[in-house]
C-alpha positions as a Markdown table, in Angstrom:
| # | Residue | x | y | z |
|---|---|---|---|---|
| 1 | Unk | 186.5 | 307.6 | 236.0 |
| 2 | Unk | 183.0 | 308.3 | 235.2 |
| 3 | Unk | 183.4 | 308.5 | 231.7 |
| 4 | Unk | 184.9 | 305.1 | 231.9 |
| 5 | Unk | 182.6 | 303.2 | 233.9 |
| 6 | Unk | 179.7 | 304.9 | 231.3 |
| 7 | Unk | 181.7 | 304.1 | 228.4 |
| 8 | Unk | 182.3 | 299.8 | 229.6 |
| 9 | Unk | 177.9 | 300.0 | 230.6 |
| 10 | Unk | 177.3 | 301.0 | 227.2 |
| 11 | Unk | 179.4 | 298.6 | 225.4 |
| 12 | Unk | 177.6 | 295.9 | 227.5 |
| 13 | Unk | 174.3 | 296.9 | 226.1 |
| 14 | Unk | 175.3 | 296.9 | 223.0 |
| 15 | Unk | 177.0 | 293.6 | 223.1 |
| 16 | Unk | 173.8 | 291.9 | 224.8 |
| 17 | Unk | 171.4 | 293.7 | 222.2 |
| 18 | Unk | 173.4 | 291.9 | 219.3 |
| 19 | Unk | 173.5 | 288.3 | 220.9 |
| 20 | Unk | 169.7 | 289.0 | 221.2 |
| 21 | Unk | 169.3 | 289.9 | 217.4 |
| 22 | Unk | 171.6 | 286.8 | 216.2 |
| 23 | Unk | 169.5 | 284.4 | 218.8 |
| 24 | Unk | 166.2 | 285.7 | 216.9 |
| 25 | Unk | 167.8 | 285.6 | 213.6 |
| 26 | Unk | 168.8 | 281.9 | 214.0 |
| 27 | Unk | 165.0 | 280.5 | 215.4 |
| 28 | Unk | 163.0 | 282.5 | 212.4 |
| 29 | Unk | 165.7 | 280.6 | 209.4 |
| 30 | Unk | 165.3 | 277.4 | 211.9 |
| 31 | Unk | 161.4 | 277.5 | 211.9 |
| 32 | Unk | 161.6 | 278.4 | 208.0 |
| 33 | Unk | 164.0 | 275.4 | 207.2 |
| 34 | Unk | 161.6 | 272.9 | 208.8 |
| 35 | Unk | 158.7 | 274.2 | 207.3 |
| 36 | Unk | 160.2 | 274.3 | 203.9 |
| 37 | Unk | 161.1 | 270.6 | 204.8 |
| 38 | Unk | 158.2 | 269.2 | 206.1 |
| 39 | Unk | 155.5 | 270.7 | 202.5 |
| 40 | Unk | 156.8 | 268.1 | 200.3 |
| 41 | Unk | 155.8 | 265.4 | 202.9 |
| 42 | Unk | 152.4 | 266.9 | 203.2 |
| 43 | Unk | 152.6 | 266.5 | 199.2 |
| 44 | Unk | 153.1 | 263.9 | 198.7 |
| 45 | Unk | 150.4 | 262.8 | 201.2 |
| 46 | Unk | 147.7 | 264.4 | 199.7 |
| 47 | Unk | 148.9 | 263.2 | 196.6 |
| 48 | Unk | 146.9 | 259.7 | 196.7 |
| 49 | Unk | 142.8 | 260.0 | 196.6 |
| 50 | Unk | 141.2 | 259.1 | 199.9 |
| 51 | Unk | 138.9 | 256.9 | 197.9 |
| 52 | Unk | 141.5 | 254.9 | 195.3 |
| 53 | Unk | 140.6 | 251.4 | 196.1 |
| 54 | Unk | 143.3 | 249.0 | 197.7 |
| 55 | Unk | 144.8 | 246.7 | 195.0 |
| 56 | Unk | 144.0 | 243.0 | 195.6 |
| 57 | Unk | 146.2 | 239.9 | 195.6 |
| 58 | Unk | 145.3 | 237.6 | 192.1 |
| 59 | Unk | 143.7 | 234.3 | 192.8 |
| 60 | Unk | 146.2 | 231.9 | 192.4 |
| 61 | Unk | 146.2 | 229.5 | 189.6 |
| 62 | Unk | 143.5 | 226.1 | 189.9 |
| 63 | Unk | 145.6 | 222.9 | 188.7 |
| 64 | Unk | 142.9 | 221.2 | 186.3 |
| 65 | Unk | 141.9 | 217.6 | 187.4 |
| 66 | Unk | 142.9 | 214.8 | 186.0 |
| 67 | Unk | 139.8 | 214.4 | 184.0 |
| 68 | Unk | 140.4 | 217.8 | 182.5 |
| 69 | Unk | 143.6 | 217.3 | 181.6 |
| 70 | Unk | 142.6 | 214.0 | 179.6 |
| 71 | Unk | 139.9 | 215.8 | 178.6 |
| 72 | Unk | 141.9 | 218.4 | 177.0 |
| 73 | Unk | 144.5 | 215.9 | 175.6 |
| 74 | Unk | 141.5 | 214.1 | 173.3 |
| 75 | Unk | 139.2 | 216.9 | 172.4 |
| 76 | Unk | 140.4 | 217.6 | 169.3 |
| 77 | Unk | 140.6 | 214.4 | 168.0 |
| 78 | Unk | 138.7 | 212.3 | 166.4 |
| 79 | Unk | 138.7 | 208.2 | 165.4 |
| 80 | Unk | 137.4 | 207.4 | 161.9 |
| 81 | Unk | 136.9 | 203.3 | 160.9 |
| 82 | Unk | 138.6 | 203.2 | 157.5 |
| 83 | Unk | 137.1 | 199.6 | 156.6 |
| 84 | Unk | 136.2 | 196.8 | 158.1 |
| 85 | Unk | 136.3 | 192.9 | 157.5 |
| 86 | Unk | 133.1 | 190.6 | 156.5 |
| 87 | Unk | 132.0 | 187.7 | 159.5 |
| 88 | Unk | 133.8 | 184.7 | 159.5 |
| 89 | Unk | 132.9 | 181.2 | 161.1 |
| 90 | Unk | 134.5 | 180.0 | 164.3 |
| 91 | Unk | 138.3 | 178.2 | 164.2 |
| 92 | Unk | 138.8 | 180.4 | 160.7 |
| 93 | Unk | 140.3 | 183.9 | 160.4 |
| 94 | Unk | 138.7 | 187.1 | 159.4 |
| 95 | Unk | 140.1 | 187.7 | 155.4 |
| 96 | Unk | 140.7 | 191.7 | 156.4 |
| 97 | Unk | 141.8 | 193.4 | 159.0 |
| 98 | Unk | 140.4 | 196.7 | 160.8 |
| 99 | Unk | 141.6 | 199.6 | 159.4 |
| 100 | Unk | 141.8 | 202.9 | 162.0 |
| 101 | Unk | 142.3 | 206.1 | 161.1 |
| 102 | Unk | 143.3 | 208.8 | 163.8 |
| 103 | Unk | 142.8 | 212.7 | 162.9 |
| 104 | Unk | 142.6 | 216.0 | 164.4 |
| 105 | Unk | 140.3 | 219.1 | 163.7 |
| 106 | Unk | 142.0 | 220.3 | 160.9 |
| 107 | Unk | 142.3 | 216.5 | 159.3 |
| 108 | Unk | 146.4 | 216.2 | 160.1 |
| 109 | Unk | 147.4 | 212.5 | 161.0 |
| 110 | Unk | 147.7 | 211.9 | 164.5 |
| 111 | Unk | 150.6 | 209.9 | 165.0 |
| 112 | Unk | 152.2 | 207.6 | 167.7 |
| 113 | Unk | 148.7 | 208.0 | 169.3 |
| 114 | Unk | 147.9 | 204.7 | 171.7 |
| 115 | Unk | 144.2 | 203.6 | 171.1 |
| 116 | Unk | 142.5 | 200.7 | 172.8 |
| 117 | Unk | 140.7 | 197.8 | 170.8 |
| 118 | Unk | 137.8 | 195.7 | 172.9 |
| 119 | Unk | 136.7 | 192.9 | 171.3 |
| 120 | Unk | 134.8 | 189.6 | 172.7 |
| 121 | Unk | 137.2 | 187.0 | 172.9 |
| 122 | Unk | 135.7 | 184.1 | 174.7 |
| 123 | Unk | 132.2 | 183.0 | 176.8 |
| 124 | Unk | 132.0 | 181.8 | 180.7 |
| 125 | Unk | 128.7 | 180.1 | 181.6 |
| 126 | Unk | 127.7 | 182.0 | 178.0 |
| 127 | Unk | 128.5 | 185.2 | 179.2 |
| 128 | Unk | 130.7 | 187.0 | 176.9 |
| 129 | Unk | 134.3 | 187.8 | 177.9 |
| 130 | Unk | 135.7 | 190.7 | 176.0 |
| 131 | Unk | 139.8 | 191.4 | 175.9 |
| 132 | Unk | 141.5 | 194.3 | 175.0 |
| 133 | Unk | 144.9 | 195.5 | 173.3 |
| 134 | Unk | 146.6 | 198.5 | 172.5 |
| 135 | Unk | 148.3 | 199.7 | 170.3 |
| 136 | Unk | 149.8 | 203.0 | 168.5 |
| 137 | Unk | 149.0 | 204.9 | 165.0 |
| 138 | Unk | 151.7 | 205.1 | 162.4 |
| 139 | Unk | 153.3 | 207.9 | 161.2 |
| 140 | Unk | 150.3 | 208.1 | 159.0 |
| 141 | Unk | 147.7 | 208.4 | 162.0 |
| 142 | Unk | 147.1 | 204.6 | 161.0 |
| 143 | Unk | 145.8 | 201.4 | 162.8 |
| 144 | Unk | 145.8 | 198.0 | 160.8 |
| 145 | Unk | 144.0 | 195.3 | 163.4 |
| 146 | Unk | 144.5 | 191.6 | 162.2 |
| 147 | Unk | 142.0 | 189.7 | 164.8 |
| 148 | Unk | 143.3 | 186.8 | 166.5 |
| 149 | Unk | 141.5 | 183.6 | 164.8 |
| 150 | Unk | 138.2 | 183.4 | 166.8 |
| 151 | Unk | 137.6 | 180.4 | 168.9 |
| 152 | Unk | 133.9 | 181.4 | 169.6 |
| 153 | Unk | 131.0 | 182.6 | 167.6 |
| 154 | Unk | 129.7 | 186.2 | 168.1 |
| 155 | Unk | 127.0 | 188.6 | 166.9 |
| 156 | Unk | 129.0 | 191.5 | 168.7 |
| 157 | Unk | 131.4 | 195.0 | 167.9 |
| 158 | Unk | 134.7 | 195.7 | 168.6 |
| 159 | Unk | 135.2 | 198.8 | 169.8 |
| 160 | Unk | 138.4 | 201.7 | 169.6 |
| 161 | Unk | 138.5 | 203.8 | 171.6 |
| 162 | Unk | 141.6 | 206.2 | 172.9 |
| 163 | Unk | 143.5 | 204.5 | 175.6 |
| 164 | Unk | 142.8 | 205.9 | 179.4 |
| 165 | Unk | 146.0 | 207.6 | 181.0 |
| 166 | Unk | 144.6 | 205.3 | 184.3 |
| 167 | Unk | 142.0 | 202.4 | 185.2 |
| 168 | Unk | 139.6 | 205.4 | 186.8 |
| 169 | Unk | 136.4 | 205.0 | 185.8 |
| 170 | Unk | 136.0 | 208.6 | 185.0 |
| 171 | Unk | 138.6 | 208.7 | 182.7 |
| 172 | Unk | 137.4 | 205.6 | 181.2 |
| 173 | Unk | 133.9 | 206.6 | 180.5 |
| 174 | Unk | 135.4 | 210.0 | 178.6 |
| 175 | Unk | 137.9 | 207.8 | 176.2 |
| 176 | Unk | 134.9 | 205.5 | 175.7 |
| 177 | Unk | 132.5 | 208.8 | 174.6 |
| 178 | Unk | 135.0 | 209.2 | 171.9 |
| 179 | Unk | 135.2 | 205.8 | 170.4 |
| 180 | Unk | 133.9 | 204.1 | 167.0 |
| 181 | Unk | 132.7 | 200.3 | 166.8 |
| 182 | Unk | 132.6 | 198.1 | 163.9 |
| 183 | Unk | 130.4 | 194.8 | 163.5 |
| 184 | Unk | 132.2 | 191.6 | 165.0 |
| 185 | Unk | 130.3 | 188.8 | 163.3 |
| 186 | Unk | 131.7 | 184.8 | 164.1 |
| 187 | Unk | 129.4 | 182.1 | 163.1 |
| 188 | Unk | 129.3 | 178.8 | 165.1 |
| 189 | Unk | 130.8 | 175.7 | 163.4 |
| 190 | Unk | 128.8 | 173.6 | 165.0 |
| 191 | Unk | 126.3 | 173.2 | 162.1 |
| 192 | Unk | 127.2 | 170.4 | 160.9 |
| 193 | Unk | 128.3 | 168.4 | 163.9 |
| 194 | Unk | 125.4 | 167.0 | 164.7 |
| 195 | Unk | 122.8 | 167.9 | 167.7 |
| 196 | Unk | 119.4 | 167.8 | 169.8 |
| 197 | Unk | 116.8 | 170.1 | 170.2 |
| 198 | Unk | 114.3 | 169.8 | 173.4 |
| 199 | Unk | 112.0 | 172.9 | 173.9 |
| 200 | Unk | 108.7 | 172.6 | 176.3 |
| 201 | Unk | 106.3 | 174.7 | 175.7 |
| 202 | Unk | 103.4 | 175.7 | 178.7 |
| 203 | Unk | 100.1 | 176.7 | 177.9 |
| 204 | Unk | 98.0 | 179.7 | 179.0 |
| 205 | Unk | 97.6 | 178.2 | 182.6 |
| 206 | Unk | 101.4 | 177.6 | 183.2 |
| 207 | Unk | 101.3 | 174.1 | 182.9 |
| 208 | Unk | 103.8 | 171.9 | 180.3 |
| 209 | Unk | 102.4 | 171.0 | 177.1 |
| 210 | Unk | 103.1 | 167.5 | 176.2 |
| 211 | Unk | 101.5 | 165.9 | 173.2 |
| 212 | Unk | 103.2 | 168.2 | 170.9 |
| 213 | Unk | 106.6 | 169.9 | 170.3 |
| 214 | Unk | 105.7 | 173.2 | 168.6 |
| 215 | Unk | 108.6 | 175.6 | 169.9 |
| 216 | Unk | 110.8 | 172.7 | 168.9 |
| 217 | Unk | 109.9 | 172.1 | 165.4 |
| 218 | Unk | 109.6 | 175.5 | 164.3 |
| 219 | Unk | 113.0 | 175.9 | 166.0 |
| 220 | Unk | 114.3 | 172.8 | 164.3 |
| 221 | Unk | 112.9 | 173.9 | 160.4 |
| 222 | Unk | 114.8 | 177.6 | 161.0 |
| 223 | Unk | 118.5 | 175.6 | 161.6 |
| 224 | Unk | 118.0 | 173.5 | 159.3 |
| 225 | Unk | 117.3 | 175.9 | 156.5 |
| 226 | Unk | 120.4 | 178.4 | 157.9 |
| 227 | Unk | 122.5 | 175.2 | 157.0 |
| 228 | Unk | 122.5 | 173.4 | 160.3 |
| 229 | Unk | 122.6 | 169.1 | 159.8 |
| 230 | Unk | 122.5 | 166.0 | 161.5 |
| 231 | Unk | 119.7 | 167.7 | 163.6 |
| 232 | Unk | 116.8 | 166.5 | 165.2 |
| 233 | Unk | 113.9 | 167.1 | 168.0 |
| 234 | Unk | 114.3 | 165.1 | 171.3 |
| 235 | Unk | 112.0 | 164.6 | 174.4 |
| 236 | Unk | 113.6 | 165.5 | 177.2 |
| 237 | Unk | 110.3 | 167.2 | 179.0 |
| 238 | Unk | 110.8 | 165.4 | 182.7 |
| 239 | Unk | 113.9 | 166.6 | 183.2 |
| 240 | Unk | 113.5 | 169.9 | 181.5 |
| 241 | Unk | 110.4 | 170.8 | 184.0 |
| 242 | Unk | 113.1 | 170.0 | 187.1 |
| 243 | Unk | 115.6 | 173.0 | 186.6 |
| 244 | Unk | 118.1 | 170.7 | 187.0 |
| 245 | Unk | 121.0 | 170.7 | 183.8 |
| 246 | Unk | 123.0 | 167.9 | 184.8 |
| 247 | Unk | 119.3 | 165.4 | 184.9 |
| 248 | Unk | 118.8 | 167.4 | 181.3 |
| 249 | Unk | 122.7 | 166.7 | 180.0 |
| 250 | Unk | 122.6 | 162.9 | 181.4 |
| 251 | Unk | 119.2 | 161.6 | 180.2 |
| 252 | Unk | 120.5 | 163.4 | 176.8 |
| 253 | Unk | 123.7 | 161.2 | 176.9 |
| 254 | Unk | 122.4 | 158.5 | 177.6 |
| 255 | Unk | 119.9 | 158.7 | 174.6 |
| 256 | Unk | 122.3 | 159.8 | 172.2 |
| 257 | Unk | 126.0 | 158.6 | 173.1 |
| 258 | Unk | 128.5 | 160.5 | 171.4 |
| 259 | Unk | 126.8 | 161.0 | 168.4 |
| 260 | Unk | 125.3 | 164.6 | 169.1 |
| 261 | Unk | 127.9 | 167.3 | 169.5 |
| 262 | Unk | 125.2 | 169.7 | 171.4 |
| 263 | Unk | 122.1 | 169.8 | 173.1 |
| 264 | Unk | 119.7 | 172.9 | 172.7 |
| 265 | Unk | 116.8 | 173.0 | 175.5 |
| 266 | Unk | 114.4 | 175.4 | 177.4 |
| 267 | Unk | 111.2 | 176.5 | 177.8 |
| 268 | Unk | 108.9 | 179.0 | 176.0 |
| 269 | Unk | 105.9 | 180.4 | 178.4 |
| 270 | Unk | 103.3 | 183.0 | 178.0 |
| 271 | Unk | 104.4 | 186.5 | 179.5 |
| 272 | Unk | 101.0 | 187.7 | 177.9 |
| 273 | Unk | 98.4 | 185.4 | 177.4 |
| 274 | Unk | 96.4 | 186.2 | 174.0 |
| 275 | Unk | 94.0 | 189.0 | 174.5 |
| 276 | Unk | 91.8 | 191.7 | 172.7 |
| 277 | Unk | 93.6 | 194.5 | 171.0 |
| 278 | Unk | 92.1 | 197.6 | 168.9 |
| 279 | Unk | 93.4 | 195.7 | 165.8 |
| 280 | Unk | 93.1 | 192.2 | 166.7 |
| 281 | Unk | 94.6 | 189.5 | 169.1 |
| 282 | Unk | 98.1 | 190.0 | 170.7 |
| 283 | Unk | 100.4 | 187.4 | 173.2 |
| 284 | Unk | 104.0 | 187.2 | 174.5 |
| 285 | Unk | 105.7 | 184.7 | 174.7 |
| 286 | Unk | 109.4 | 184.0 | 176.8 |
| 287 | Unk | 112.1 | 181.6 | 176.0 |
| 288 | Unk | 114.2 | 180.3 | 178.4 |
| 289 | Unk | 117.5 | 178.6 | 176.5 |
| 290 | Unk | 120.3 | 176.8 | 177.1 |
| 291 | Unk | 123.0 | 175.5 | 175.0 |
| 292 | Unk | 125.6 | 172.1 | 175.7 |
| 293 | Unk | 128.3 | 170.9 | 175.1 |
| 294 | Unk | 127.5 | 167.5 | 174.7 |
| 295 | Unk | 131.2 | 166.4 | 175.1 |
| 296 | Unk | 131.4 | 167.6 | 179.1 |
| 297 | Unk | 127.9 | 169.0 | 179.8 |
| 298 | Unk | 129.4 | 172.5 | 179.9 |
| 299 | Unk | 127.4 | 175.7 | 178.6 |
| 300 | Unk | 128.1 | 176.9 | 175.7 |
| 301 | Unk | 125.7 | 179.6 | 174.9 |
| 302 | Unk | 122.0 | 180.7 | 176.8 |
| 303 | Unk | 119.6 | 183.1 | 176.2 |
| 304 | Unk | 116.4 | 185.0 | 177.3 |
| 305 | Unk | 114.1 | 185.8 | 174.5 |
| 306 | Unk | 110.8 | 187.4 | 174.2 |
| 307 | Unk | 108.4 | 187.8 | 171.0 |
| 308 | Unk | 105.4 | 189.4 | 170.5 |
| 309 | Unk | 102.6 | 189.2 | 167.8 |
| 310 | Unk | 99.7 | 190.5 | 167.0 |
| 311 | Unk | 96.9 | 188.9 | 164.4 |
| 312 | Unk | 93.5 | 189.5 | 163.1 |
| 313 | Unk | 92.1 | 186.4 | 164.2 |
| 314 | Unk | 92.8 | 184.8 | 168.1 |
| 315 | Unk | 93.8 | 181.5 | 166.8 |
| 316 | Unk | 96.3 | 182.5 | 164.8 |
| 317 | Unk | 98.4 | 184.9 | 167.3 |
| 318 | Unk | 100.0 | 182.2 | 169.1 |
| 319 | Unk | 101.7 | 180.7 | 166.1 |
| 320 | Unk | 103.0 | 183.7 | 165.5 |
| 321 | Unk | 104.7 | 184.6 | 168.7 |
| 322 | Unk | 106.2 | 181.2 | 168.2 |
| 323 | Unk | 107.8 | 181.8 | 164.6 |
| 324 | Unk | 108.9 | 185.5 | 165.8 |
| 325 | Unk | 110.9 | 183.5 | 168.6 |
| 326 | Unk | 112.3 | 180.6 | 166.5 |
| 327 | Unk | 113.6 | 182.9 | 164.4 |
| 328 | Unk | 115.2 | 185.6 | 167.2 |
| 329 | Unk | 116.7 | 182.2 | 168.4 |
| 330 | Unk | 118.1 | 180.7 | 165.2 |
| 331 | Unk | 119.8 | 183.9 | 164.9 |
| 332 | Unk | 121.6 | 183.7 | 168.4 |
| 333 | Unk | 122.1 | 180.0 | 168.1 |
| 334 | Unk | 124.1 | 180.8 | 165.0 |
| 335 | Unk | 126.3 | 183.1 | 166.5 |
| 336 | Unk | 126.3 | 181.9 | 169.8 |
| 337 | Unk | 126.7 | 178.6 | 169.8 |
């Protein structure tokens, strides 16, 4: 019995002594399997530099402004005037047209490019009114611009320009910076229809001058010699000194009837009475002058002038003035009136 009892202690001990080694077994291959899994984390960890700068967003992409984009559309090309016709006179049509030619940087035609053409078409109180058309090049980069027959005289331009994508005035003013101009020269028909002439000159103290008709004559001998007829000086100085057109166009029509076709009046004062220069004698004189229609008193052309001149001797300078501005004026009579 002893032996028995011995024999079933010992095989107890034995059994709990292996349990023990298989317990401790398991936890060291447990703590090894997690430590084996947890080194590439730490890797891959250390793997990126403490100081590697975070990578930013980009900026996202400005839309260009309208101007820009117009801008961009018209910098590389470029308007050249081709030819262009002589002046004609009022009522008849220009013998050539305008002849446009559209290119880019490396000289290839432009076509089926829209440009704008600004030309004076017609006067309101003898302010110029100016119209404008478009149109598009040919397959050529071309333009061929007959005007419309005139129905006023001008000493202007017309002006091509590439046509805005809107009525802004920014875009405007950059199709404008691109365009080319060509003389747009109408003379009046009117010389030979007949007409008055009624300037009053003022003296050095601002008051009318009335014994003579200097301004007038000098005026009168300019037309007259640039073709203008049936012309003569009148004395309309009363009415003149009023301000006051309609006294002007009636004591004019009731002088004159229908015979005169137009009535040319104004003033001419000194802006700068004659004085002492380093080489001489110097004045300035202003003309104020207005233009009728002597059919319905309406204005057909006015102007502001002013003329300087200098001379060697004081009695002379005043003259002088007066020839610079009867010949400024003939010039604007002719295409103005």
């Amino acid at each position: 019995m002893k032996e028995t009892f011995f024999n079933f202690k010992n095989s107890i001990t034995v059994l709990l002594l292996s349990v023990s080694c298989l317990f401790a077994v398991s936890c060291q291959t447990t703590e090894k399997t997690v430590v084996q899994q947890s080194e590439p984390v730490q890797a891959a960890v250390s793997a990126v530099p403490e100081d590697q700068p975070v990578a930013e967003s980009p900026d996202p992409v400005q839309e260009l402004s309208p101007e820009d984009l117009f801008r961009q559309k018209i910098h590389e090309i470029t308007l050249h005037l081709l030819s262009s016709p002589k002046g004609t006179t009022k009522h008849y049509a220009f013998k050539e047209p305008y002849v446009l030619e559209v290119k880019k940087e490396d000289a290839s035609p432009v076509a089926d490019f829209s440009v704008n053409i600004s030309y004076p078409e017609s006067r309101t109180d003898g302010v110029i009114v100016y119209k404008t058309v478009q149109v598009k090049t040919d397959a050529d980069g071309k333009i061929s611009f007959d005007p419309p027959v005139p129905e006023f005289s001008f000493d202007d331009k017309v002006t091509f320009y590439p046509a805005p994508v809107s009525s802004d005035p920014a875009i405007v003013k950059i199709a404008t910076e691109s365009s080319v101009s060509a003389p747009w020269m109408v003379k009046t028909d009117y010389t030979w229809k007949g007409g008055l002439i009624s300037l009053v000159d003022y003296n050095t103290h601002g008051n009318p001058i009335t014994t003579n008709t200097v301004s007038s004559s000098k005026l009168l001998m300019d037309l007259i010699q640039n073709g203008f007829s049936s012309i003569g000086n009148a004395d309309f100085t009363a009415q003149i000194r009023t301000g006051d057109r309609n006294a002007v166009y009636t004591a004019a029509k009731d002088l004159v009837g229908h015979s005169a076709k137009y009535l040319i009046y104004g003033t001419v004062k000194y802006v700068d009475t004659p004085h002492k220069t380093d080489e001489g004698f110097a004045c300035t004189l202003q003309g104020d002058i207005t233009c009728l229609n002597m059919d319905d008193g309406s204005v057909l052309f006015k102007t502001e002038q002013l003329a300087t001149a200098e001379e060697t001797a004081e009695w002379k300078v005043t003259g002088s003035a007066r020839q610079k501005l009867a010949d400024k004026l003939c010039h604007l009579i002719i295409y103005g009136l």
